[in-house]
C-alpha positions in Angstrom: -4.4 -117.1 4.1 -4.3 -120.2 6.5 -3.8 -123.8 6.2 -6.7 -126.4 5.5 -7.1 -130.1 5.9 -9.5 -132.2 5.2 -10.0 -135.9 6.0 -13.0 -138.7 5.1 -15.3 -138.8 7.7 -13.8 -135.2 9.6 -15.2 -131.7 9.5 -13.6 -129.4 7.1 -11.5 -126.7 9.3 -8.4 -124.4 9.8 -6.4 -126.4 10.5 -5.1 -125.1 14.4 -5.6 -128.6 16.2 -7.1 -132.5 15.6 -10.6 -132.0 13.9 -11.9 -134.7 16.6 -11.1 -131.9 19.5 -14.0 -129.8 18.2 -16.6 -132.5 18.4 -15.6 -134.8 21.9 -14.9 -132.2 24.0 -15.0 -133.8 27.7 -16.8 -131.7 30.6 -14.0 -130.1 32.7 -15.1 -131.0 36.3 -11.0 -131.6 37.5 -9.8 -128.1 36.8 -10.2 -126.9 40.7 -9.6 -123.1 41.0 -8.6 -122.7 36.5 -10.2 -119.2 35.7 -13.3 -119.1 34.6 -14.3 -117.3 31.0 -16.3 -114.2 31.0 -19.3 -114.0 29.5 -19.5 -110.2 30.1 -21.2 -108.4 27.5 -21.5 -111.4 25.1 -21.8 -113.9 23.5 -25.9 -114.5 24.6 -28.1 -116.8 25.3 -31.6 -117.0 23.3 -33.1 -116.7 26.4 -31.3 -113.6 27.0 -32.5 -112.3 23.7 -36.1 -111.5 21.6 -35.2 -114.2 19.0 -37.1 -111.9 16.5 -35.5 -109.1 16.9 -32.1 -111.2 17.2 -32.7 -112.7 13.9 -33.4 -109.1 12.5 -29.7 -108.1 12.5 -27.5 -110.9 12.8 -27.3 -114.2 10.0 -29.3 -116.6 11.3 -27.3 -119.7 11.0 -29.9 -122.2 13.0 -27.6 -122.9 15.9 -25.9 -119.5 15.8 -27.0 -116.3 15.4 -23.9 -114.2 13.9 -23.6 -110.2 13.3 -22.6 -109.3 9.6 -19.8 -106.2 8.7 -18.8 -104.8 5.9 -16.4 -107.0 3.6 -17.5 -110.1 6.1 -17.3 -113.5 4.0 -19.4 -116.4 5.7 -17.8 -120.1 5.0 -19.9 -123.3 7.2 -17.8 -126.3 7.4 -19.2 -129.5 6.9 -18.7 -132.9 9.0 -18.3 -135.5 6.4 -19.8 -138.2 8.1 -23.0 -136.3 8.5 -23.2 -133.9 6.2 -23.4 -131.4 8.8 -22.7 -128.0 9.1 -20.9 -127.7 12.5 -19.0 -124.7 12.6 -18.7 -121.1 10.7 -15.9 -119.2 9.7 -16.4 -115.2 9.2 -13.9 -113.6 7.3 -12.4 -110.3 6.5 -9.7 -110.5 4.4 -6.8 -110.9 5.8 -8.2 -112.1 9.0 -10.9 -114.3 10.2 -12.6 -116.1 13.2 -14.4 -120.0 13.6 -17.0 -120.3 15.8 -18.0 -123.7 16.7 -20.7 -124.6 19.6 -21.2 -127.6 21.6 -23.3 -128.7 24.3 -22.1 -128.7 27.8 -23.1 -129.5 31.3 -25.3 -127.7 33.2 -23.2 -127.5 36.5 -20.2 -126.8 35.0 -18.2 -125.7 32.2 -15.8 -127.3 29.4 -13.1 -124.4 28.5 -10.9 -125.9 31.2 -10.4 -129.0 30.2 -10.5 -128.2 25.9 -7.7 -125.8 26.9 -6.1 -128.5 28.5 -6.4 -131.1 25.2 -5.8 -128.2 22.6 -2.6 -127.7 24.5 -1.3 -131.2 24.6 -2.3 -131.7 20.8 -0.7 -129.1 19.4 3.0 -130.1 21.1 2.0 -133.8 19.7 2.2 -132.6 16.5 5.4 -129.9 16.9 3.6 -126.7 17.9 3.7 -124.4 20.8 0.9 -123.3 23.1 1.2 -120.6 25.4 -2.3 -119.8 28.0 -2.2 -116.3 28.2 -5.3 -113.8 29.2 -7.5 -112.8 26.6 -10.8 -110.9 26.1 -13.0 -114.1 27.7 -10.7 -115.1 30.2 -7.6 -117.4 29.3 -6.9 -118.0 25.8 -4.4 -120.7 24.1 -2.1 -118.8 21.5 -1.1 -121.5 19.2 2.0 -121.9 16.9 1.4 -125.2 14.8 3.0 -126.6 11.5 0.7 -126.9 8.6 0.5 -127.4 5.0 0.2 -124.4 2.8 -1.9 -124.7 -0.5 1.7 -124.8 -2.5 2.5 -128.2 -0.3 5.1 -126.4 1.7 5.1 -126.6 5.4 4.8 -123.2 7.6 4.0 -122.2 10.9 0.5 -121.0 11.9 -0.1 -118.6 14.7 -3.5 -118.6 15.7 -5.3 -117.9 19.0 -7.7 -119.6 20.7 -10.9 -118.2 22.8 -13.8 -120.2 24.5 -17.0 -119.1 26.5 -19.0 -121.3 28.9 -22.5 -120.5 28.6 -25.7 -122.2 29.9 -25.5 -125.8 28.8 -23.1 -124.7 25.9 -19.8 -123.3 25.2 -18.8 -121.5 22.2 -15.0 -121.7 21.3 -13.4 -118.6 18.9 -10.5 -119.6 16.7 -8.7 -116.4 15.1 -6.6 -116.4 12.1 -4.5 -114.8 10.1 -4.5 -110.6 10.4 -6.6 -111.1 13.9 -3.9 -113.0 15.3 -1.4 -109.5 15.7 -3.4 -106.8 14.6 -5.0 -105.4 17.7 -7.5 -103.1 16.4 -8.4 -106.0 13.7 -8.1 -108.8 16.7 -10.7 -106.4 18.3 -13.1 -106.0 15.3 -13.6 -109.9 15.6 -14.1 -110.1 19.4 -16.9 -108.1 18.8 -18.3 -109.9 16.0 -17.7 -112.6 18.9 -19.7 -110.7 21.9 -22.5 -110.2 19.5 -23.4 -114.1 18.7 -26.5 -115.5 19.8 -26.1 -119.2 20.6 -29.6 -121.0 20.1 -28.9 -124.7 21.6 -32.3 -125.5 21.9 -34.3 -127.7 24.5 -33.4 -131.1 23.2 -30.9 -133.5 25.0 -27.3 -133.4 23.9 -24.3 -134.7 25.0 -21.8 -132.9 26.4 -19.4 -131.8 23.4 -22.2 -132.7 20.6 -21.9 -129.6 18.4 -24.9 -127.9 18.0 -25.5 -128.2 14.3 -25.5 -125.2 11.9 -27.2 -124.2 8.6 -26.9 -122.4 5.7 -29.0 -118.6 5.7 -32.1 -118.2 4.4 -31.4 -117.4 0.6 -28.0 -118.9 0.2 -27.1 -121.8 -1.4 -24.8 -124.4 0.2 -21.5 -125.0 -2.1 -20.8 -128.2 -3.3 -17.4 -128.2 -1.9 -17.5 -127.0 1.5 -14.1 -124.8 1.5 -15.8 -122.3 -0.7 -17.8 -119.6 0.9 -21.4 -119.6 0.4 -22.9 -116.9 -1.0 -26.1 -115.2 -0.1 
């Protein structure tokens, strides 16, 4: 459905840029007048929501708060080093989305300047990256070479999405179907707008991820690229 890596001491992703992009992120503060994202009818805040009433309908994944739907499979990736979860991957056959969080300044926000080093990896390693609008401001849509399962090499579209919240920004990777399939594309961006990010009160770093966890009931697999089941 898409490609994989996974190295020794890096979290297990799709593989759509350098694993160490999603966990050193660097505060954006030299972007001048770059578009901001829009935060316009999600993803929230906990302090925007009744966490208990949150946690009613969504899967309560510690740092993230995510909406089921029918057919939805839930994967968390691990970061080998730590053991980890840092980011989630809800998917729907064909199609899916990442959602990784990180910690971020409070006076000012990080999509600029990711946009900025997911661009200049991705034509490192052969790919192209386009900014173009999308539904939280500018996205990146990413072509990049990667390994299928069968050890040939093909070219992956994906497209990348980010939102700057207070002291975090969430970034939204799609794949496969949600890539060019606008009514599919626009189930996900929903599942998006409907995320709850619960950073917490403690002191991070900005770019730390916020760290994840299994739901209540599941049972983490063994090897982190199968799905976990609840």
């Amino acid at each position: 459905m898409w490609g994989r890596r996974r190295h020794d001491g890096d979290e297990d992703e799709p593989e759509v840029e350098e694993t160490a992009g999603t966990t050193s992120e660097s505060p954006g503060d030299d972007e001048g007048d770059s578009p901001k994202s829009d935060r316009t009818g999600g993803p929230l805040d906990e302090s925007e929501v009744d966490l208990a009433e949150a946690r009613k309908g969504r899967i309560d994944l510690g740092g993230l708060l995510v909406k089921g739907a029918p057919g939805m499979k839930l994967q968390l990736q691990v970061d080998q080093r730590t053991g980890n979860a840092t980011s989630a991957v809800l998917a729907i056959e064909d199609a899916a989305v990442q959602l990784i969080a990180v910690a971020a300044p409070r006076s000012s926000g990080m999509w600029g300047q990711t946009r900025l080093q997911i661009t200049q990896d991705a034509k490192r390693r052969g790919g192209r990256a386009d900014e173009a609008p999308g539904p939280f401001g500018p996205e990146i849509r990413l072509v990049v070479p990667v390994q299928a399962p069968d050890g040939k090499q093909v070219l992956q579209p994906s497209r990348v999405s980010a939102v700057d919240g207070p002291r975090w920004m969430l970034r939204a990777t799609f794949l496969g179907k949600a890539t060019n399939d606008a009514a599919v594309f626009q189930q996900f961006v929903e599942l998006v707008k409907q995320t709850v990010v619960v950073r917490g009160q403690a002191p991070m770093a900005p770019g730390d991820v916020i760290v994840l966890k299994p739901p209540a009931g599941s049972q983490q697999p063994v090897d982190p690229s199968q799905p976990l089941q609840a």
